[in-house]
VEXTI-576393 format. One record per residue (C-alpha): residue in three letters; z, y, x; residue number from 1. Coordinates in Angstrom, 2 decimals, m for minus. Layout:
VEXTI-576393
<node type="ALA" up="Z" north="Y" east="X" seq="NUM"/>
...
This chain:
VEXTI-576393
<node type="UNK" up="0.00" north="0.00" east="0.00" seq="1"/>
<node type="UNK" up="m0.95" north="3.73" east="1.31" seq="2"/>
<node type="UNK" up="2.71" north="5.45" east="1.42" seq="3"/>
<node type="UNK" up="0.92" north="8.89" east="1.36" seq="4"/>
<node type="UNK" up="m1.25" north="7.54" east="m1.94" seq="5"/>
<node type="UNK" up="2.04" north="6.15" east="m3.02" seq="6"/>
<node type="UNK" up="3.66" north="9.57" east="m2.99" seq="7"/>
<node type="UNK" up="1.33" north="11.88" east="m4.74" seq="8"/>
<node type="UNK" up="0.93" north="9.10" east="m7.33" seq="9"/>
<node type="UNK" up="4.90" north="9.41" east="m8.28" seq="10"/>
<node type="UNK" up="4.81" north="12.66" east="m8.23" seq="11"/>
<node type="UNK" up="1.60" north="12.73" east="m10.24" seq="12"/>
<node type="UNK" up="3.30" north="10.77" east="m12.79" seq="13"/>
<node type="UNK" up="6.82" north="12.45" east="m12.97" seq="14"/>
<node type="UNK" up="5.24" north="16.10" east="m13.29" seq="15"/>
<node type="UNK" up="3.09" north="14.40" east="m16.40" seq="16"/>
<node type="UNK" up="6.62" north="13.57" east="m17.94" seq="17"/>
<node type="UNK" up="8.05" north="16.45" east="m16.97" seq="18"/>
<node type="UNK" up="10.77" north="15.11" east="m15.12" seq="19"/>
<node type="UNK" up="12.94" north="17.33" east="m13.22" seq="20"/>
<node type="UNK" up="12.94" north="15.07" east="m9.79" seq="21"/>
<node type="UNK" up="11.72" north="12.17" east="m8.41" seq="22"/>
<node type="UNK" up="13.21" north="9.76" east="m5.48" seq="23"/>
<node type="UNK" up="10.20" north="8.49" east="m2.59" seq="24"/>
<node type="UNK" up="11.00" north="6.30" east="0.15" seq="25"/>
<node type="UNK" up="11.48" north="8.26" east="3.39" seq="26"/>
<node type="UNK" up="8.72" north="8.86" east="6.07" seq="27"/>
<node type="UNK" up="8.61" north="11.68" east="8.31" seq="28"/>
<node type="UNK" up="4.95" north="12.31" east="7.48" seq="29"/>
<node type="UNK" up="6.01" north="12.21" east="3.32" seq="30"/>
<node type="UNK" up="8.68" north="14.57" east="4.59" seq="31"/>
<node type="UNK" up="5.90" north="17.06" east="6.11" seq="32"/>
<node type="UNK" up="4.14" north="17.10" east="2.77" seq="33"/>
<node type="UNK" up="6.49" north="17.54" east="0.58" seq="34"/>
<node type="UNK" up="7.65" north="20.45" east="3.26" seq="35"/>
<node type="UNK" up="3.73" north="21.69" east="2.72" seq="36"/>
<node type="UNK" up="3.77" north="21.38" east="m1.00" seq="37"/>
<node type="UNK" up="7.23" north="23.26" east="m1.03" seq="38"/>
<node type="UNK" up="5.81" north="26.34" east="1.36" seq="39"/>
<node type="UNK" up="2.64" north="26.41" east="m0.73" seq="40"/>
<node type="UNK" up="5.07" north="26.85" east="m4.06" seq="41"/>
<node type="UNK" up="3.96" north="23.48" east="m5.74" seq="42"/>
<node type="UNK" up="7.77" north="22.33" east="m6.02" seq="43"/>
<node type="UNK" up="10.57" north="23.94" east="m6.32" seq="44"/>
<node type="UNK" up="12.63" north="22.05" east="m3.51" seq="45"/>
<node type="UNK" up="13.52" north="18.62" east="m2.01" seq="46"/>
<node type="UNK" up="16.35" north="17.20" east="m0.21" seq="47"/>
<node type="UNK" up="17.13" north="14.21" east="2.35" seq="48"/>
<node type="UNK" up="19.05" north="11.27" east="1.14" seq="49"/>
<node type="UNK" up="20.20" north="9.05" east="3.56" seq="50"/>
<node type="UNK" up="21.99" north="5.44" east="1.76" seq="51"/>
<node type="UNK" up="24.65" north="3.69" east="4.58" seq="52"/>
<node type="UNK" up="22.50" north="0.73" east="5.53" seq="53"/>
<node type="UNK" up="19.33" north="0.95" east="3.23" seq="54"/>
<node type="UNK" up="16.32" north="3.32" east="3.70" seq="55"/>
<node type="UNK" up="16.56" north="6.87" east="2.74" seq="56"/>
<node type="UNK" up="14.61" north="8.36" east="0.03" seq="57"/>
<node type="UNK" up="13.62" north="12.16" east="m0.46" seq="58"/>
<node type="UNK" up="14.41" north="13.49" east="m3.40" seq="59"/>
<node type="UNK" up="11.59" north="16.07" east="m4.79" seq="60"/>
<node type="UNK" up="12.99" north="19.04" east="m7.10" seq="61"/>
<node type="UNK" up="9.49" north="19.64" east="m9.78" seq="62"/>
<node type="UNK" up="8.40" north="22.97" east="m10.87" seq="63"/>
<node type="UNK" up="7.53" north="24.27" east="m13.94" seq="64"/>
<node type="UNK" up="6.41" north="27.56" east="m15.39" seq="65"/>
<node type="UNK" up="9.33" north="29.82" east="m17.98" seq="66"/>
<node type="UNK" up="6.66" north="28.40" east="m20.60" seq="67"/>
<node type="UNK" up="6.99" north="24.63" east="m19.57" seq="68"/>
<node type="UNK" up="3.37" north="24.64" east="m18.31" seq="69"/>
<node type="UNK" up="2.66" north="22.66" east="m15.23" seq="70"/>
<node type="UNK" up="2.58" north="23.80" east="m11.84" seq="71"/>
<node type="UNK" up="0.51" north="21.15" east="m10.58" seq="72"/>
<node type="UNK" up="m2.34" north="20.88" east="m12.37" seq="73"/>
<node type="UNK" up="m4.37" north="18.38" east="m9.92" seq="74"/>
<node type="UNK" up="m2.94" north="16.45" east="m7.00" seq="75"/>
<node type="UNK" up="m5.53" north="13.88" east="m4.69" seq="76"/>
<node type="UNK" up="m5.89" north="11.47" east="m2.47" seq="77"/>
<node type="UNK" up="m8.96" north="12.14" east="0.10" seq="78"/>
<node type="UNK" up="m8.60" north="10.13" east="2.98" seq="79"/>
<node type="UNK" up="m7.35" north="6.39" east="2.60" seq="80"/>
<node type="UNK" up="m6.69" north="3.43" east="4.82" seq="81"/>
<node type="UNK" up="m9.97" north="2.23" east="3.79" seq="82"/>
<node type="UNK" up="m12.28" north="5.38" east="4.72" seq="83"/>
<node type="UNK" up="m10.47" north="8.09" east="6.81" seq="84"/>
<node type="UNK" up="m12.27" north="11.42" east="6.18" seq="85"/>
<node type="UNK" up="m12.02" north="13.88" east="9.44" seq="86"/>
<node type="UNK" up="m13.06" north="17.15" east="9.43" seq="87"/>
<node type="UNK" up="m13.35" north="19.87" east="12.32" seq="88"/>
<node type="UNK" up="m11.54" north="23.30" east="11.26" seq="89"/>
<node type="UNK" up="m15.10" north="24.53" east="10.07" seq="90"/>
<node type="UNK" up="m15.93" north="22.18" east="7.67" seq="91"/>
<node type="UNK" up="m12.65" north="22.12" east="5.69" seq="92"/>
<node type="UNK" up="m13.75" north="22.01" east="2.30" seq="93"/>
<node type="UNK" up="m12.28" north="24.94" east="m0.29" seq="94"/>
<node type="UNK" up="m10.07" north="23.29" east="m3.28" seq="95"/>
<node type="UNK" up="m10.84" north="25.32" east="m6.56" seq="96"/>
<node type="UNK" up="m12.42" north="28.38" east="m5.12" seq="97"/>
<node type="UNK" up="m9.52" north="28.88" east="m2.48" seq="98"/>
<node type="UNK" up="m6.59" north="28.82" east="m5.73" seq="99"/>
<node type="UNK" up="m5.54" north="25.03" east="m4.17" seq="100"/>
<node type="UNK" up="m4.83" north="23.61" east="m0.79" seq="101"/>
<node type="UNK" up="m5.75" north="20.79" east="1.38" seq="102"/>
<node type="UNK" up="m3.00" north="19.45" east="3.26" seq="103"/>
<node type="UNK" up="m4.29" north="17.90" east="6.97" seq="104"/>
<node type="UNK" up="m2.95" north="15.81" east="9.33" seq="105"/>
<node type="UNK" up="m4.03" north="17.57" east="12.60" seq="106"/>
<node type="UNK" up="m3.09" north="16.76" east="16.91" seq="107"/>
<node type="UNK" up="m0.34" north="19.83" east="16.21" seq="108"/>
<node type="UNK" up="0.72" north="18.22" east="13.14" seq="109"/>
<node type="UNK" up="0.58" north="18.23" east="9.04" seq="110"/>
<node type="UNK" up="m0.89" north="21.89" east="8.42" seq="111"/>
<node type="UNK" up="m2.71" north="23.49" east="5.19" seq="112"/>
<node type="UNK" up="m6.13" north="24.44" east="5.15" seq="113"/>
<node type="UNK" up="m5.47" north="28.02" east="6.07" seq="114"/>
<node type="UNK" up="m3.48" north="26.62" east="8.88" seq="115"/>
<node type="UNK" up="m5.51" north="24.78" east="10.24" seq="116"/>
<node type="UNK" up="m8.17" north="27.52" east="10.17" seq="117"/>
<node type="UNK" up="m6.25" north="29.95" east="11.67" seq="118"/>
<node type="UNK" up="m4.87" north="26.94" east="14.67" seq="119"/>
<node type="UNK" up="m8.99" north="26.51" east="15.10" seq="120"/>
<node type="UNK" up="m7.71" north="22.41" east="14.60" seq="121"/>
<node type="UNK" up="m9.56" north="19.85" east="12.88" seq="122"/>
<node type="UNK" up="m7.86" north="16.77" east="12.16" seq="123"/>
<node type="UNK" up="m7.77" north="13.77" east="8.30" seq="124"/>
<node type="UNK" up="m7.92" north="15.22" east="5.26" seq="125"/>
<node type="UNK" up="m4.79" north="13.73" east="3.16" seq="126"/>
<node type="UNK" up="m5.14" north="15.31" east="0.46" seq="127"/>
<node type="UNK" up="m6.25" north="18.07" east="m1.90" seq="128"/>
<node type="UNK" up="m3.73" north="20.24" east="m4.39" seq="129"/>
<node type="UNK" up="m4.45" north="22.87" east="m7.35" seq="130"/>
């Protein structure tokens, strides 16, 4: 199972509920996402849980307009274990006109699109958010 496809899929599905939070296993790269999609004003926060003896989880906080409307309106998977998409800084595709973001993996680590731009770093497309 992809653990970054595994991710945007629970939160995919709890922001369709509108839940207020949802638990994901721990990764550091999960962790620089979520990190990403907080900075970018998708959620409203997240925390580290560490369990004595068992994995740790992270624990993402969901945001929601005063009028209950969703925040995240589309959330995608681009590059998977089966066909990794890589893309130089020039050729980082736009999400919605510029009005989402595409989160990268790059050599100076997880960065938006914009970041990645301004870094002049290409690196895998993970995934796209509007």
């Amino acid at each position: 199972m992809d653990p970054i496809a595994d991710l945007l899929t629970r939160i995919r599905n709890a922001n369709a509920k509108m839940k207020d939070r949802v638990d994901v296993p721990y990764s550091n790269l999960k962790m620089e996402v979520v990190r990403i999609l907080k900075d970018e004003g998708f959620i409203a926060n997240y925390k580290s849980l560490y369990n004595e003896g068992r994995r740790g989880s992270i624990r993402v906080f969901l945001k929601y307009s005063p009028e209950k409307e969703l925040v995240i309106r589309g959330i995608q998977r681009v590059s998977r274990p089966g066909l990794r998409i890589y893309r130089g800084y020039r050729e980082i595709p736009k999400v919605r006109g510029g009005f989402g973001v595409t989160i990268l993996s790059t050599p100076q680590g997880v960065l938006t699109d914009k970041q990645a731009k301004e870094k002049k770093v290409g690196g895998e497309i993970l995934c796209q958010v509007w």
